[in-house]
C-alpha positions in Angstrom: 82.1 152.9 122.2 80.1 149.8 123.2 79.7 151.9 126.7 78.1 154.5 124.8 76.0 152.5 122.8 74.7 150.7 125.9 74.0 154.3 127.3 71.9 155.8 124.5 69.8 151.9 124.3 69.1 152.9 128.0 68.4 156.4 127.3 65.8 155.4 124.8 64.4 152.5 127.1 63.9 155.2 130.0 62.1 157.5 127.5 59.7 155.1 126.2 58.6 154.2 129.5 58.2 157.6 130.6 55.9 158.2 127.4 54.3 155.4 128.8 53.5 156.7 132.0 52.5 160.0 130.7 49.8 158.1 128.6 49.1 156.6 131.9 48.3 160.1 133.9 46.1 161.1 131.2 44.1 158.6 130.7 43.5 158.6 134.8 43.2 162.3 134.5 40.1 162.2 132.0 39.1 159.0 133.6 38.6 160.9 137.4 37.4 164.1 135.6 34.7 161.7 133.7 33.9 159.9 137.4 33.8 163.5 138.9 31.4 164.7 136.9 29.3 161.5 137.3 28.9 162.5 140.8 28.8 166.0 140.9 25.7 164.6 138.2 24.7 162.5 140.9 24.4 164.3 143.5 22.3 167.0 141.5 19.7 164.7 140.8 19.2 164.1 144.5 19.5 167.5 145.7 16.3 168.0 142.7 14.5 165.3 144.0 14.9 166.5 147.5 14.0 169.9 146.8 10.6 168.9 144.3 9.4 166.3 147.1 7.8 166.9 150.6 9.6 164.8 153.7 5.7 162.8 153.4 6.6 162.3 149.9 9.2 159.9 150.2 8.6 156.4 149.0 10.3 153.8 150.0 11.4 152.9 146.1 12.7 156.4 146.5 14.8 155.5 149.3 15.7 152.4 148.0 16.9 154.5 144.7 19.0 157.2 146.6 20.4 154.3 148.8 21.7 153.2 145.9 22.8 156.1 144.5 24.8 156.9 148.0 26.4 153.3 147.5 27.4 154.3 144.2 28.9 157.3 145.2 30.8 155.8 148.0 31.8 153.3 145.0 32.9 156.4 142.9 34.6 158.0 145.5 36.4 155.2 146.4 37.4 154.2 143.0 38.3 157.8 142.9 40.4 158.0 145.7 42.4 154.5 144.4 42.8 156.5 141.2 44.0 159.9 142.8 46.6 156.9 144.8 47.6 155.7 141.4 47.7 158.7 139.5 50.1 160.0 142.1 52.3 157.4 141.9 52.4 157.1 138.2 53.3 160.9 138.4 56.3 160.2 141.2 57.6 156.9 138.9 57.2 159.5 135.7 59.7 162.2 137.7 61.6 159.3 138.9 61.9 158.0 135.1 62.8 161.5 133.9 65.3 162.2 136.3 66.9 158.9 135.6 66.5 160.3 132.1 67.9 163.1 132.5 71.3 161.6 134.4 71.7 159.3 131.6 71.8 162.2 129.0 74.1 164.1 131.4 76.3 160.7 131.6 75.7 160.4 127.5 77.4 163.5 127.3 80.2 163.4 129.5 81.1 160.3 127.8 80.4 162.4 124.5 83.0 164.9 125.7 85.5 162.5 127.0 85.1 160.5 123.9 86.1 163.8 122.3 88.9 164.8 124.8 90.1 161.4 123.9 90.2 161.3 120.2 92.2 165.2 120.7 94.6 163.7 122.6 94.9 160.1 120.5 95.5 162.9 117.2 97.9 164.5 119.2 100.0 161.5 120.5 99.9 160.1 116.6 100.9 163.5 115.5 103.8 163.5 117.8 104.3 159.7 117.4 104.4 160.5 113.8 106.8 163.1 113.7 109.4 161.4 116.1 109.1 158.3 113.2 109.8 161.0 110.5 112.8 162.6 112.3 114.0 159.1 112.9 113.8 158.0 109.7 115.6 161.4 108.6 118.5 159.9 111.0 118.3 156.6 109.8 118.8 157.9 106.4 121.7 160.3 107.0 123.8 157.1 109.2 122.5 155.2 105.9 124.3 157.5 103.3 127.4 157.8 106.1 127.6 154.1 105.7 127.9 154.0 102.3 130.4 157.0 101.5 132.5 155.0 104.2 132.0 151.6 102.2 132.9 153.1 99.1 135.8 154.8 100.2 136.9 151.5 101.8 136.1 149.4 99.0 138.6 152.4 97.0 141.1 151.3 99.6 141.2 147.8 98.9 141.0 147.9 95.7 144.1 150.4 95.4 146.2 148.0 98.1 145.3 145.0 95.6 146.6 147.1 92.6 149.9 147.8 94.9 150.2 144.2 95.7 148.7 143.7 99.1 147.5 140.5 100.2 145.0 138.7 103.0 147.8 136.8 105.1 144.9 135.0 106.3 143.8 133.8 102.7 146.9 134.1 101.1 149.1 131.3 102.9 152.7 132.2 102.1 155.8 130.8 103.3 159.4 132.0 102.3 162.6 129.5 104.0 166.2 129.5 103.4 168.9 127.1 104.2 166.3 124.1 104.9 166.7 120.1 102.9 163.9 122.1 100.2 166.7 125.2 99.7 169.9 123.0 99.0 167.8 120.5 97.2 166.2 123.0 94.8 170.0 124.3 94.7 171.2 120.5 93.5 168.3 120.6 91.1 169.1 123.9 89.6 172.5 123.3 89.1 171.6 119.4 87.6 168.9 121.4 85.3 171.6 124.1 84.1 174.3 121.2 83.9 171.5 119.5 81.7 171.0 122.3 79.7 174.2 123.4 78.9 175.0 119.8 77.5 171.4 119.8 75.3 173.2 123.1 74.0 176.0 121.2 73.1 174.5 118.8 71.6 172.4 120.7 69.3 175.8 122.2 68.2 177.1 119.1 67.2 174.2 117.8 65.5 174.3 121.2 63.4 177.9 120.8 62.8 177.4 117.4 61.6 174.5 118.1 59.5 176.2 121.0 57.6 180.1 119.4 57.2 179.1 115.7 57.4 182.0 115.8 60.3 182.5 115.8 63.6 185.8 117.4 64.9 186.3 117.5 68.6 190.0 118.4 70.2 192.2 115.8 69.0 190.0 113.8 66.3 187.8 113.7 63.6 184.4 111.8 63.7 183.0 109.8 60.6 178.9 111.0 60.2 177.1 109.1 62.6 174.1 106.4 60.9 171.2 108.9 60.0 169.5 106.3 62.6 171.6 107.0 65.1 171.6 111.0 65.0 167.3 110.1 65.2 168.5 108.1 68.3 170.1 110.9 69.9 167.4 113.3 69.0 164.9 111.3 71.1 167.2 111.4 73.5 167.9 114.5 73.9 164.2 115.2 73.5 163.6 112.8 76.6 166.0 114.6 78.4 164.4 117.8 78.1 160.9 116.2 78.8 162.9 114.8 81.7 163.9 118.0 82.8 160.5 119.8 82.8 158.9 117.4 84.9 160.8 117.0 87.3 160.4 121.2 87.3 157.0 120.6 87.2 157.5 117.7 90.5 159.7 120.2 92.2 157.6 123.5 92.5 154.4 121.3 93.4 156.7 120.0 96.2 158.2 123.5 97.1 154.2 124.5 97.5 152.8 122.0 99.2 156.3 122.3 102.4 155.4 126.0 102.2 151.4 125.4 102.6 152.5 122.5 105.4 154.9 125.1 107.3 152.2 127.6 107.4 149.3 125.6 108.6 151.3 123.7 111.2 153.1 126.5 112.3 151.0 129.4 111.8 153.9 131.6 111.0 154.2 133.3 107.6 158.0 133.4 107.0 159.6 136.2 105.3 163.3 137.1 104.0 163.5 141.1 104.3 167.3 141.4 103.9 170.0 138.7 104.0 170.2 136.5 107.1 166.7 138.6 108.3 163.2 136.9 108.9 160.2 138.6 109.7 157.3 136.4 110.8 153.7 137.0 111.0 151.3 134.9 113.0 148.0 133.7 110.9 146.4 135.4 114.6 148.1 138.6 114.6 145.1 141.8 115.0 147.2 144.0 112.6 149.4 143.4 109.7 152.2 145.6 111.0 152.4 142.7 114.3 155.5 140.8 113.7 158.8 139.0 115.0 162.3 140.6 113.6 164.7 137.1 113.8 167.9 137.5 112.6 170.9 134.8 111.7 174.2 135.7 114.2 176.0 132.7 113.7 177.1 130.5 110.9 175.2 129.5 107.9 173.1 126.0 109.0 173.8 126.6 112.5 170.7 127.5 113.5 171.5 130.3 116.0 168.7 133.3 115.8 168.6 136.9 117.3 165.0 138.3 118.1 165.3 141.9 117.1 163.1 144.7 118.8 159.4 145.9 117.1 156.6 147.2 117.9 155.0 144.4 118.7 157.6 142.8 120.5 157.6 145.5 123.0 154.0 144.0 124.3 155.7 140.6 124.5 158.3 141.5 127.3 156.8 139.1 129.7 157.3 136.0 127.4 160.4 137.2 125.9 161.8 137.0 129.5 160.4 133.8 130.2 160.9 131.9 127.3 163.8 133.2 125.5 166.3 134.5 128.3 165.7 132.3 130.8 164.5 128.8 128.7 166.5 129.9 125.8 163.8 128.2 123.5 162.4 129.9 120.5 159.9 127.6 119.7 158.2 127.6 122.9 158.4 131.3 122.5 156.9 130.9 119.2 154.0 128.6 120.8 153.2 131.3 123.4 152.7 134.3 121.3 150.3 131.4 119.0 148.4 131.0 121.8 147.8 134.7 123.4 146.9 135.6 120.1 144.5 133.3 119.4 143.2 133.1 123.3 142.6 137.3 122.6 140.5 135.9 118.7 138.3 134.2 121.0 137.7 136.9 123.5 136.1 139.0 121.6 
C-alpha cells in the first residue's frame, strides 16, 4: 500500500509537469507565430518601399531605416530560431514526461492487479485457514465429550469399588500381624479385661443379693450386711475398675495403630492374613493392586520359618527369588530388593 501511494503521488507529479510543458509549447507556439508575422510584416513594408522608390531615390535615412529593419530581422530570426530550439525541446521533455507517465500508470496498474491477485489469494488462504480451525475445533470437541463419558464412567467405577469396600493402599496405610509382642500382649489384655469383667459381674450380683435379702451367703457361710459406707466403697471401686478398664482399651488400640502405621511406613509392606498361617503382602510401590507376595507359615507357631508361595507377580521376580531366597536364604533382603526395583521403575517414568 504505501508503494502504491508513492506511485499515484508520482503519477500526479509527472502529470502536472507535463501540463506544464504543454503551457510552455503554446505560449512559444503563439509567441513564433506573433514574431512570424512581425517579419513577414516587415519584410512587406520594404518590398513597398522598394517597389514606390526609384534606385536615385534612396536616402541615406532610408538606408539607415532598412539597415535597421535587416538587424531587426536578423534579431527576429534569431530569436526565432532559439525559440523553434526550445520549443523542440520542451516538446521532446513533454513526450519524455508522458511516456514516463504513461509507464507509471502501467506500473499503477499492475500493482492494482497484483494488489487484487493478492487480496484473492489472502481470502482464499483465510477461508481455508478458517475452515481447517473449524474442523479442528469439531475434533477438539468430539475428544472433549470422549473425555468426559470416560471420566464419568470412571468416576462410576470408583465410586461403586468405595461402596464394595475398596481402598487407596497408598492412602489407606494398613497393617494386619499375628504372633508378634502386640498379638500375645493384646491376648494378655483381653483375657485381664474378660477376667475383669466377669468379676464386675459378680460383684453386681452380690451387691443385688445383699440389697434385696440384707445377706450375703457364699458356699460355706453367711455374711452380716456390709456398712452402707462400705457397699459406697465398693461401688467406687468397681466403678474405678471399669474406668480402669476402658482406658487402658482406649491406650491399647492407640498403640495397636500407631505399631501398624510404624510397620507400614518403615517397611513399606501392607500385611495381610488371607487364611490361617497365610500372608499376602503388598508393597506401598507396587503398579497394580493385584502385585503381591503369597508367604506362608511351614513350621511351628513363633518359629518364624516362611514359605514364598507362587503369583503372578512373583513369576517376574525369578531373578531375585534365586539370588536372595535360595541361595542367601534371607527374606528380608528379598523384601528390600523387590522395595527397591519397584520404586527404581516409580522414578523411571
Amino acid at each position: 500500500m504505501p508503494e502504491i501511494a508513492q506511485l499515484r503521488a508520482k503519477a500526479q507529479e509527472e502529470q502536472k509537469k507535463r501540463e506544464n510543458q504543454d503551457s510552455l509549447v503554446r505560449r512559444l507556439q503563439k509567441r513564433v507565430l506573433l514574431l512570424t508575422k512581425e517579419r513577414d510584416g516587415m519584410r512587406a513594408i520594404l518590398e513597398s518601399y522598394d517597389s514606390e522608390l526609384a534606385a536615385s531615390e534612396y536616402s541615406p535615412q532610408l538606408m539607415l531605416r532598412v539597415k535597421e529593419a535587416e538587424d531587426m530581422l536578423r534579431k527576429v530570426q534569431t530569436h526565432n530560431t532559439e525559440m523553434e530550439t526550445q520549443l523542440s525541446k520542451a516538446q521532446e521533455e513533454a513526450g519524455t514526461f508522458k511516456l514516463q507517465a504513461q509507464m507509471v500508470t502501467a506500473e499503477l496498474e499492475a500493482l492494482k492487479e497484483q494488489q487484487v491477485s493478492n487480496t484473492e489469494k489472502n481470502t482464499l488462504a483465510t477461508a481455508e485457514e478458517v475452515s481447517s480451525l473449524r474442523q479442528k475445533i469439531e475434533e477438539l470437541e468430539a475428544e472433549r465429550q470422549q473425555l468426559e463419558e470416560q471420566n464419568n464412567i470412571l468416576e462410576m467405577r470408583l465410586e461403586r469399588h468405595n461402596l464394595q469396600g475398596d481402598y487407596d493402599p497408598v492412602k489407606t496405610k494398613v497393617v494386619h500381624l499375628q504372633m508378634n509382642p502386640t498379638s500375645i500382649a493384646k491376648q494378655q489384655r483381653t483375657e485381664e479385661v474378660e477376667q475383669l469383667r466377669v468379676e464386675c459381674q459378680r460383684l453386681r450380683d452380690r451387691l443385688r443379693k445383699i440389697e434385696a435379702d440384707g445377706v450375703m451367703t457364699t458356699d460355706d457361710t453367711t455374711l452380716i450386711i456390709p456398712p452402707s459406707q462400705e457397699i459406697l466403697n465398693l461401688r467406687k471401686q468397681m466403678e474405678s475398675a471399669e474406668l480402669k478398664n476402658q482406658r487402658l482399651k482406649e491406650v491399647f488400640q492407640k498403640k495397636i495403630q500407631e505399631f501398624r502405621t510404624a510397620c507400614y511406613v518403615l517397611t513399606g509392606y501392607q500385611i495381610d492374613i488371607t487364611v490361617e498361617n497365610q500372608y499376602r503382602l503388598t508393597s506401598v510401590y507396587a503398579e497394580h493392586m493385584e502385585d503381591s507376595l503369597l508367604f506362608k507359615s511351614t513350621g511351628s507357631v513363633g518359629s518364624g520359618s516362611m514359605q514364598l508361595l507362587e503369583t503372578d507377580f512373583s513369576r517376574t521376580l525369578t531373578g531375585l527369588v534365586d539370588l536372595h531366597l535360595f541361595h542367601q536364604k534371607s527374606i528380608p533382603v528379598f523384601l528390600s530388593a523387590v522395595t527397591i526395583e519397584l520404586f527404581s521403575h516409580q522414578t523411571v517414568t
